[in-house]
C-alpha positions as CSV (number, residue, x, y, z in Angstrom):
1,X,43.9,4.0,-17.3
2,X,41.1,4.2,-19.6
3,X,40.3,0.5,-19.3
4,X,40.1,0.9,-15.5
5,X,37.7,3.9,-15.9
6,X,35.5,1.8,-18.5
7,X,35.7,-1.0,-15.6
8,X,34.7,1.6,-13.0
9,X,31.8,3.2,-14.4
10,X,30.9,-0.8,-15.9
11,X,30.9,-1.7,-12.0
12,X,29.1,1.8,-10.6
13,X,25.9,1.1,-13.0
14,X,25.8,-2.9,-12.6
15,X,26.3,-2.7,-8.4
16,X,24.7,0.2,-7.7
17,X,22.4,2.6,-10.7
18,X,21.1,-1.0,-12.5
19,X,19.5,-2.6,-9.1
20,X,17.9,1.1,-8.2
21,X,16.6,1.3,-12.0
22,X,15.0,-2.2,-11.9
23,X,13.6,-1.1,-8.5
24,X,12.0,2.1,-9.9
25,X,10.5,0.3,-12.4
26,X,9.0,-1.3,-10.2
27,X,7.7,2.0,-8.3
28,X,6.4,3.2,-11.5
29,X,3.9,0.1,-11.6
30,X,3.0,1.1,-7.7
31,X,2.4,4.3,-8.9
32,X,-0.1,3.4,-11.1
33,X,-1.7,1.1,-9.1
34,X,-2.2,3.9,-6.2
35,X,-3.8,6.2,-8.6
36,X,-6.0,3.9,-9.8
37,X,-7.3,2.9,-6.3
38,X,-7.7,6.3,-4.6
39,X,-9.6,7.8,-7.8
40,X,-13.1,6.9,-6.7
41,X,-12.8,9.6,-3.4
42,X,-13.1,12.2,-6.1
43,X,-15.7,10.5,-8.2
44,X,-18.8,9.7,-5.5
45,X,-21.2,11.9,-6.6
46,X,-20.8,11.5,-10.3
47,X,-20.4,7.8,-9.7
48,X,-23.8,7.5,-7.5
49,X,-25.9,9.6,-9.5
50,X,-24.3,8.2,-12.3
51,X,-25.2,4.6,-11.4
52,X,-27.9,5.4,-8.7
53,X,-26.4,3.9,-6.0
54,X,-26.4,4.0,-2.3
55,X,-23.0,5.1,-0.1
56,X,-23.2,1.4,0.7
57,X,-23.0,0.5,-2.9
58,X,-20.6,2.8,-3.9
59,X,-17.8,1.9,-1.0
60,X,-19.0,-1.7,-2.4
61,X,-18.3,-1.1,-5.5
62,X,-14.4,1.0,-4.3
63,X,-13.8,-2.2,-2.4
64,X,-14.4,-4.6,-5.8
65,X,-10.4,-3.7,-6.1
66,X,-9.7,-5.2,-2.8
67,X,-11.5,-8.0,-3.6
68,X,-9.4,-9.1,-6.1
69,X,-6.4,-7.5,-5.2
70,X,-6.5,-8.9,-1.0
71,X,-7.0,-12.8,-1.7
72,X,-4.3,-12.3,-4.9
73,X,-1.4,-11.6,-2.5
74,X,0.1,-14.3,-1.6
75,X,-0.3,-16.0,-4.9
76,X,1.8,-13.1,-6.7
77,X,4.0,-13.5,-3.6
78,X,4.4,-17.1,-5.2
79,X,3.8,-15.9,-8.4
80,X,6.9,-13.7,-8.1
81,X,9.2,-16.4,-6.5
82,X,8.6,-18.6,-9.4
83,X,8.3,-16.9,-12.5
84,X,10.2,-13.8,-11.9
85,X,9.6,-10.0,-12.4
86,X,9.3,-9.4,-15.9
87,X,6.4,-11.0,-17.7
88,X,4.4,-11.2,-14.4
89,X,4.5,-7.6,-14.0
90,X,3.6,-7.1,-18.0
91,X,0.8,-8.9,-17.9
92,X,-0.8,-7.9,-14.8
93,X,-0.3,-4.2,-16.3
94,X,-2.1,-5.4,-19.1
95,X,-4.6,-6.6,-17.0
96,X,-5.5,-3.5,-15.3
97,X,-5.8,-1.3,-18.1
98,X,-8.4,-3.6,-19.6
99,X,-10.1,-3.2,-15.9
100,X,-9.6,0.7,-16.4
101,X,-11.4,0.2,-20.1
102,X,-14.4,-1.6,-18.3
103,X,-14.6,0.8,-15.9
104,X,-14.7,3.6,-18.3
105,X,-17.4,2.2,-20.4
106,X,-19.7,0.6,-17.5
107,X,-23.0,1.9,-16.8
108,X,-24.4,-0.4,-14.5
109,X,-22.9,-1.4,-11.2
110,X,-22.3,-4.7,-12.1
111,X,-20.0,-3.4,-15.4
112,X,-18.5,-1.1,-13.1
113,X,-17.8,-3.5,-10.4
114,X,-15.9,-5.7,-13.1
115,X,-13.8,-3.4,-14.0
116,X,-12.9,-2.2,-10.2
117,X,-12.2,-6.2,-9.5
118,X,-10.3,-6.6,-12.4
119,X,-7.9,-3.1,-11.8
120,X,-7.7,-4.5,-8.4
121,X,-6.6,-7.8,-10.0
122,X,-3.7,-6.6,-12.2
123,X,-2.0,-4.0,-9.4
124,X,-2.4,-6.8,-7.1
125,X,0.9,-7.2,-8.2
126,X,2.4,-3.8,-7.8
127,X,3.9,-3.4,-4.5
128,X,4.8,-6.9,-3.8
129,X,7.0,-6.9,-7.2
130,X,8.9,-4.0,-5.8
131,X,9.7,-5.3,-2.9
132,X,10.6,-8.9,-4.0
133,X,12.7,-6.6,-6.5
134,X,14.6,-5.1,-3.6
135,X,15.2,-8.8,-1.8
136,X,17.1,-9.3,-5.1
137,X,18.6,-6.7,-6.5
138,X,19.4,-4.3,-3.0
139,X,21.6,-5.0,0.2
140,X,19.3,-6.1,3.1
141,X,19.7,-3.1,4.7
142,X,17.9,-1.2,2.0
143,X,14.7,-3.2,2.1
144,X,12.7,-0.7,4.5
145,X,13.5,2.7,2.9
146,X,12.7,1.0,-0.1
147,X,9.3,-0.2,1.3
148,X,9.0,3.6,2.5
149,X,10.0,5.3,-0.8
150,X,7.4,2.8,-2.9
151,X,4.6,3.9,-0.7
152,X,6.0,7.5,-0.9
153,X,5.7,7.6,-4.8
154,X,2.4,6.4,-4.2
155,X,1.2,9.2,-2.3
156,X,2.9,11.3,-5.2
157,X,0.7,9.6,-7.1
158,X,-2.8,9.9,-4.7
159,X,-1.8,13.5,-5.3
160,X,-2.1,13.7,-8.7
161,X,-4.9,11.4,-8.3
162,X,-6.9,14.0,-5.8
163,X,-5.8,17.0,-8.3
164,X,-5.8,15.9,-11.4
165,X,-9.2,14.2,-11.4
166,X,-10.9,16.6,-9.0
167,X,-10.6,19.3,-11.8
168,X,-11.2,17.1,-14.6
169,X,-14.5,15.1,-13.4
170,X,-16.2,18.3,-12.6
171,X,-15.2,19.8,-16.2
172,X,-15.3,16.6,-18.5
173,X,-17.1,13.8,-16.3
174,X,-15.1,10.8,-14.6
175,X,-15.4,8.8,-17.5
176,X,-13.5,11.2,-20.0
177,X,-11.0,12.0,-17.1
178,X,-9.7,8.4,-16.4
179,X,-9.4,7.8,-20.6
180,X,-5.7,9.4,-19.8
181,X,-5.3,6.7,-17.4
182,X,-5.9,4.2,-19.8
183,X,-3.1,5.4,-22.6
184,X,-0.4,6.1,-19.4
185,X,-1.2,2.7,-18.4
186,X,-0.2,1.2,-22.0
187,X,3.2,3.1,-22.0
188,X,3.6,1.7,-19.0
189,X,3.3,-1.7,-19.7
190,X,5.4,-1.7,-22.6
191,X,8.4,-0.1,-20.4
192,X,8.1,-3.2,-18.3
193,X,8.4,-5.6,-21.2
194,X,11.2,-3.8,-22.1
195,X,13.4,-2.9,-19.6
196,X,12.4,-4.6,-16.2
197,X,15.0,-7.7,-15.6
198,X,14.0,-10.9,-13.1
199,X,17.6,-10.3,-11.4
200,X,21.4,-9.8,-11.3
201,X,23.4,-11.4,-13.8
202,X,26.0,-11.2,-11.7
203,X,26.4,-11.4,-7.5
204,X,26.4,-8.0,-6.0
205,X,27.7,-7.7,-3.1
206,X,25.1,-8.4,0.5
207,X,22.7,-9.7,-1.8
208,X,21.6,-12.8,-2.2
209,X,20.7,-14.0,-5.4
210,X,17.9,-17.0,-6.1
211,X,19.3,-20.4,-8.0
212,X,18.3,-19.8,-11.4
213,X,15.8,-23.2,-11.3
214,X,12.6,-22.5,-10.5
215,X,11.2,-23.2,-7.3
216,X,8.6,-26.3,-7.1
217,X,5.0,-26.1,-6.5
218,X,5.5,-27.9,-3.8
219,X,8.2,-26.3,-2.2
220,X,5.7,-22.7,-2.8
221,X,3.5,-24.4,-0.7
222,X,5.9,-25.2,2.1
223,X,6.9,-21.4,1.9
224,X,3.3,-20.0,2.8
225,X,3.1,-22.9,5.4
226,X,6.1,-21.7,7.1
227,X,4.4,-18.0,6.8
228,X,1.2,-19.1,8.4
229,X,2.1,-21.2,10.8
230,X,4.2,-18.2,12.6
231,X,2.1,-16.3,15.0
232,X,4.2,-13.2,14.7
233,X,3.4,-13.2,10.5
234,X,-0.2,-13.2,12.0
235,X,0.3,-10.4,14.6
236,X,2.7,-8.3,12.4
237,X,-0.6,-8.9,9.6
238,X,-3.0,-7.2,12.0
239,X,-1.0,-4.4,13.2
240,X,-0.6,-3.9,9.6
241,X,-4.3,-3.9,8.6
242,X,-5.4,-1.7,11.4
243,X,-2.5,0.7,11.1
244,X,-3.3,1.1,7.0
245,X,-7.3,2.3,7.9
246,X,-6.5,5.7,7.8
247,X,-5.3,5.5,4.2
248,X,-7.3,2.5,2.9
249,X,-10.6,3.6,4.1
250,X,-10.3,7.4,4.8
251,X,-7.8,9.0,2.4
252,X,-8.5,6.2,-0.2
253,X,-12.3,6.7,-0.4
254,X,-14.5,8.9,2.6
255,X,-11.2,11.7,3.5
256,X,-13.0,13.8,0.5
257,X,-16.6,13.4,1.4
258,X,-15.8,13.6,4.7
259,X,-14.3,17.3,4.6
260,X,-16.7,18.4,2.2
261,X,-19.6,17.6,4.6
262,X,-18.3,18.1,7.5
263,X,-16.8,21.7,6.4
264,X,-18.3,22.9,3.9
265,X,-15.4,22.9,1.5
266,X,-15.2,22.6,-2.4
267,X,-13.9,19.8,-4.2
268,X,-10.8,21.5,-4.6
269,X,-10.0,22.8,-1.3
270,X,-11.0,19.4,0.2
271,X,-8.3,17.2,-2.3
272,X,-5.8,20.0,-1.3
273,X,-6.3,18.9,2.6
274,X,-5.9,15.3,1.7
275,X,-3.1,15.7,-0.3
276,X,-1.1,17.3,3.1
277,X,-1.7,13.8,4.5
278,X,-0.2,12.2,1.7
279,X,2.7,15.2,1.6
280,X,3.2,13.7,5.3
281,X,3.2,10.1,3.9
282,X,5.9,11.0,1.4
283,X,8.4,13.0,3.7
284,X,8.2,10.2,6.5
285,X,7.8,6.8,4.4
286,X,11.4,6.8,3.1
287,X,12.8,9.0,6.6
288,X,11.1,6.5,9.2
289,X,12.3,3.9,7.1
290,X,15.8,4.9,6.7
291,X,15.7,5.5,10.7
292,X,14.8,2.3,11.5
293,X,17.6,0.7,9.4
294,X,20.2,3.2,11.0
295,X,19.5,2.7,15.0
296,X,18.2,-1.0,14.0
297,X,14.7,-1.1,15.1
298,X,11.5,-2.2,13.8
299,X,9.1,-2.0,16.9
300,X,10.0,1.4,18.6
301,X,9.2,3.5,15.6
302,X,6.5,1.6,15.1
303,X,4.7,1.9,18.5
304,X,5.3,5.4,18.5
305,X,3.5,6.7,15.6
306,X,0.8,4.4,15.8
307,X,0.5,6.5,19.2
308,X,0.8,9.6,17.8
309,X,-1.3,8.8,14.6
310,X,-3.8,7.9,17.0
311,X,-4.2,11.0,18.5
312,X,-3.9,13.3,15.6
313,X,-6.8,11.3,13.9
314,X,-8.8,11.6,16.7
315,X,-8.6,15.6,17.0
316,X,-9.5,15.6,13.4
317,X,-12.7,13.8,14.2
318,X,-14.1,15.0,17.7
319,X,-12.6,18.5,18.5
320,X,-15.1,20.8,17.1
321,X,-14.8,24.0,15.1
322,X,-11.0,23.4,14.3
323,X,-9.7,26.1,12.2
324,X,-9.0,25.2,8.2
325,X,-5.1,25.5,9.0
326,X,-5.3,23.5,11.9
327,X,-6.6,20.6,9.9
328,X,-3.9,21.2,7.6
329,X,-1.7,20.8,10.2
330,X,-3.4,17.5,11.6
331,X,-4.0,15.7,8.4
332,X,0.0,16.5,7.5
333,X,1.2,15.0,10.8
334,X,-1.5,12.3,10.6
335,X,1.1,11.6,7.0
336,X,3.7,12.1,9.3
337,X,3.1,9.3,12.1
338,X,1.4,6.7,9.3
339,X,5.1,6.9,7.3
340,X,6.1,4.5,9.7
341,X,3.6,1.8,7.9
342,X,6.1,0.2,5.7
343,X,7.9,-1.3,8.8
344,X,5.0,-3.5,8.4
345,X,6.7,-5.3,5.4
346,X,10.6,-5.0,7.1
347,X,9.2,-7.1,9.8
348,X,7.7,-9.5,8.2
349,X,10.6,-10.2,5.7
350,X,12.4,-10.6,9.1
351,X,10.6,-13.2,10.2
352,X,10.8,-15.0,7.1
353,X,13.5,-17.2,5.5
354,X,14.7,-15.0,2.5
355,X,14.3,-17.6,-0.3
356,X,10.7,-17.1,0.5
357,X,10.6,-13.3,1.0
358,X,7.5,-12.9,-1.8
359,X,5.4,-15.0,0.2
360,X,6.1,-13.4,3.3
361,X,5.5,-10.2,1.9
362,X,2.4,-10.4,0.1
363,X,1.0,-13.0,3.3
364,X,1.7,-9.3,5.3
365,X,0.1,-7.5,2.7
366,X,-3.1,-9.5,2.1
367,X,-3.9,-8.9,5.8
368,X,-3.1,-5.3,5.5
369,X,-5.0,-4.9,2.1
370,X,-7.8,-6.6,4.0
371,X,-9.0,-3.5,6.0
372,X,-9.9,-2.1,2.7
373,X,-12.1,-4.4,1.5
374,X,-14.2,-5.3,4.8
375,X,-14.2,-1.7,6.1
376,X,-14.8,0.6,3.0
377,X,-18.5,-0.7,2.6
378,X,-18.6,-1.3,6.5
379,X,-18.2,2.8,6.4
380,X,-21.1,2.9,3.6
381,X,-23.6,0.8,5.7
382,X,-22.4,2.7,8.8
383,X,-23.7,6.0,7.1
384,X,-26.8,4.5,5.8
385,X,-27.8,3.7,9.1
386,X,-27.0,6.6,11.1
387,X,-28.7,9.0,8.2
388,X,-32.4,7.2,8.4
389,X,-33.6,10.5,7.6
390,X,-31.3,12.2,5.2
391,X,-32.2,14.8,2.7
392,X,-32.4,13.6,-1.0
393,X,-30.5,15.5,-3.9
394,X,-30.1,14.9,-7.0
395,X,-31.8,11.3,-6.4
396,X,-29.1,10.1,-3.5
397,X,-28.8,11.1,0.7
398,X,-27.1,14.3,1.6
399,X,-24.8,13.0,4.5
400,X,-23.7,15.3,7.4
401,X,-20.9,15.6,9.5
402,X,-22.3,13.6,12.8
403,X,-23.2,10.7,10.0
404,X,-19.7,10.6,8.7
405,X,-18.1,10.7,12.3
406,X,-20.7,8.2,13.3
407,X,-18.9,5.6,10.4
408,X,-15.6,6.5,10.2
409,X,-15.1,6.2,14.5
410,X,-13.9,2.8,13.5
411,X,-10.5,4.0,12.7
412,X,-9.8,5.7,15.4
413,X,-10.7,2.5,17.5
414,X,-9.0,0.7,15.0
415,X,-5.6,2.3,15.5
416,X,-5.9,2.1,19.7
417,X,-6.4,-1.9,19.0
418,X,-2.8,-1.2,17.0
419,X,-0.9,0.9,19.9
420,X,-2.2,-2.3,22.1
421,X,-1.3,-5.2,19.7
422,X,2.2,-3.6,19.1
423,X,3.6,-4.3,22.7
424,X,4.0,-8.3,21.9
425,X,5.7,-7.7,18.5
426,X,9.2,-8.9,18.5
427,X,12.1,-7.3,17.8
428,X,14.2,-8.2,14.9
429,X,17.0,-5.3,15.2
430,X,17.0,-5.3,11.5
431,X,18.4,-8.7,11.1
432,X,17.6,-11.3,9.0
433,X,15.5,-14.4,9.9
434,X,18.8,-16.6,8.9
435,X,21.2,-14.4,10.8
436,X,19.5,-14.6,14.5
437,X,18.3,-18.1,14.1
438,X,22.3,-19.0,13.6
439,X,23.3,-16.5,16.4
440,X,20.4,-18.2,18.7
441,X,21.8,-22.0,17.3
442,X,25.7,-20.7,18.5
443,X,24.2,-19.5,22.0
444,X,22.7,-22.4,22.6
445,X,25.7,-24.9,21.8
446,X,28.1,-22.7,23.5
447,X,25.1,-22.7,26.6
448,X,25.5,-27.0,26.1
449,X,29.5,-26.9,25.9
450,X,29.5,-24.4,29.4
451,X,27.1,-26.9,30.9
452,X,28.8,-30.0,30.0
């Protein structure tokens, strides 16, 4: 009896605790990374006085991380499918701390901009490893609430971002504040090197574990051929970028500036506002998710809240004089309807073989990531323009509400481009790409025997 209860609690950790471990790890990287790019919203005016700077320059220098972390995509995707997990995610890590030590010590824009490329640079790698993590280690039909609970720890973590550093770069400056960052950021890369594992030792049961040899340089190459030369990967990609504005350019970087021109709230009360969206992005992320993997659709959950995302966003922007808890309200159920993001990554997974499931994830993401670094200056330029004659404080322009409407309309229009884009998606019903090409190979021979 004893030996059987050794063997059962041996098999409960190995098949299901130890793959949801590795996967939080994993998280915990994520988490990192999503502090670390939503912490300039909370920083522009220290950061422009700081480094007299334009809002061009400044959602120039926010977008330094995208510029390394977009293009890096599909390499780590690659990365990931030939070297594993554990070491990759260690070193990247590594790398964004040093980027966070740059950062902290920069007082030029050029210094300042390194260290923003090279933070984007290591987390490049975050939320790709999770999810090549849960291709491995997690049944199939765990992969989207998985890809919905990753981004929900994230907004945990744009929560603490907005909070944390709100208080602390109005008391100590943003320099002192993000020094915590830097030490969290070293623990965390020694709990990778310790405890984060490539994959299964053993076969657990609906997954499919990779061949132990490492996959060719060549044979990479095929993978992101076979990724880009599907026009779905492409479609799924846009739907993707356009669907993520609201968080990449808004609550990553204007959402703050935004509330506190446009109503005339404090620091605080406007990171509290933000945070609701994010509150919203937590409840939904993992529930949309799980939802889609229960009634087996990616496309109808999908279309909806791009919909209804569409029109909450818009009410926050053009109805006037809205009340402070009716924008409570709106920015929660804008959270709400963007949960449904991560379906993104489900579908393209789906439309992938699932030996290459990095590539096809990060090819996804490096279109999605893309809005962030084309639009956040676009934003920045937009409100240069539009405020030719802005008052001058402190040495930098005093924006106003009409300015910031003015810039930000392109996500609005952005996420109408979605709701239209998302009628030719295809559905996969939550199947892999092996599983319905063999179903569509049988259907066609028995179509062949019938007619011959």
């Amino acid at each position: 009896m004893t030996i059987n209860n050794q063997a059962s609690k041996t098999g409960f950790f190995s098949h299901i605790l130890h793959p949801w471990i590795i996967c939080s790890l994993g998280m915990l990287f994520y988490c990192y990374n999503y502090f670390l790019r939503v912490s300039p919203s909370v920083m522009q005016v220290d950061l422009m006085q700081s480094l007299h700077i334009s809002a061009y320059q400044f959602g120039t220098l926010a977008a330094f991380y995208y510029y390394a972390y977009t293009p890096m995509q599909i390499p780590v995707g690659m990365i990931y499918d030939r070297f594993g997990a554990r070491i990759v995610q260690f070193l990247a890590c590594v790398t964004a701390i040093i980027g966070v030590g740059v950062f902290i010590t920069a007082d030029t824009l050029l210094m300042a901009s390194l260290g923003r490329f090279m933070i984007g640079l290591g987390t490049a790698f975050a939320y790709i490893g999770v999810l090549k993590l849960a291709s491995l280690w997690l049944a199939p039909n765990r992969f989207a609430t998985v890809a919905g609970l990753t981004t929900a720890f994230g907004m945990v973590s744009a929560i603490i971002s907005d909070k944390y550093l709100t208080v602390f770069v109005q008391s100590v400056g943003y320099k002192n504040a993000l020094h915590t960052a830097f030490f969290v950021g070293i623990a965390l890369s020694i709990i990778l090197l310790l405890f984060m594992r490539n994959s299964p030792k053993v076969q657990l049961d609906n997954v499919q574990t990779p061949s132990s040899t490492p996959i060719s340089f060549i044979t990479l190459l095929n993978s992101l051929k076979i990724v880009l030369t599907n026009p779905q990967m492409w479609l799924i990609g846009i739907i993707g970028c356009l669907f993520y504005l609201p968080a990449s350019v808004f609550l990553d970087l204007w959402g703050i500036p935004y509330l506190r021109a446009a109503y005339q709230l404090s620091p605080e009360e406007a990171a509290s506002m933000v945070s609701c969206t994010f509150v919203g992005w937590i409840i939904a992320g993992p529930s949309i998710g799980a939802l889609s993997d229960k009634i087996k659709r990616r496309k109808l959950p999908l279309m909806v809240a791009a919909v209804m995302s569409t029109i909450s966003l818009s009410a926050i922007f053009y109805l006037p004089n809205l009340s402070h808890s009716t924008l409570y309200f709106l920015f929660f159920l804008v959270g709400i309807f963007c949960g449904a993001h991560p379906l993104c990554f489900a579908l393209g997974k789906e439309n992938s073989p699932n030996q290459i499931s990095g590539t096809a994830v990060a090819a996804t993401n490096t279109l999605i990531m893309f809005g962030g670094m084309a639009f956040q200056p676009i934003v920045g330029k937009l409100l240069d323009k539009h405020a030719i004659n802005a008052v001058i404080e402190n040495g930098i322009p005093v924006y106003t509400a009409s300015d910031y409407t003015y810039a930000l309309s392109i996500i609005p229009i952005g996420l109408i481009i979605t709701v239209i884009l998302s009628v030719f998606l295809k559905e996969t019903y939550c199947e892999s790409h092996a599983l319905r090409e063999t179903r569509r190979l049988g259907t066609h021979k028995l179509a062949l025997k019938s007619e011959g």
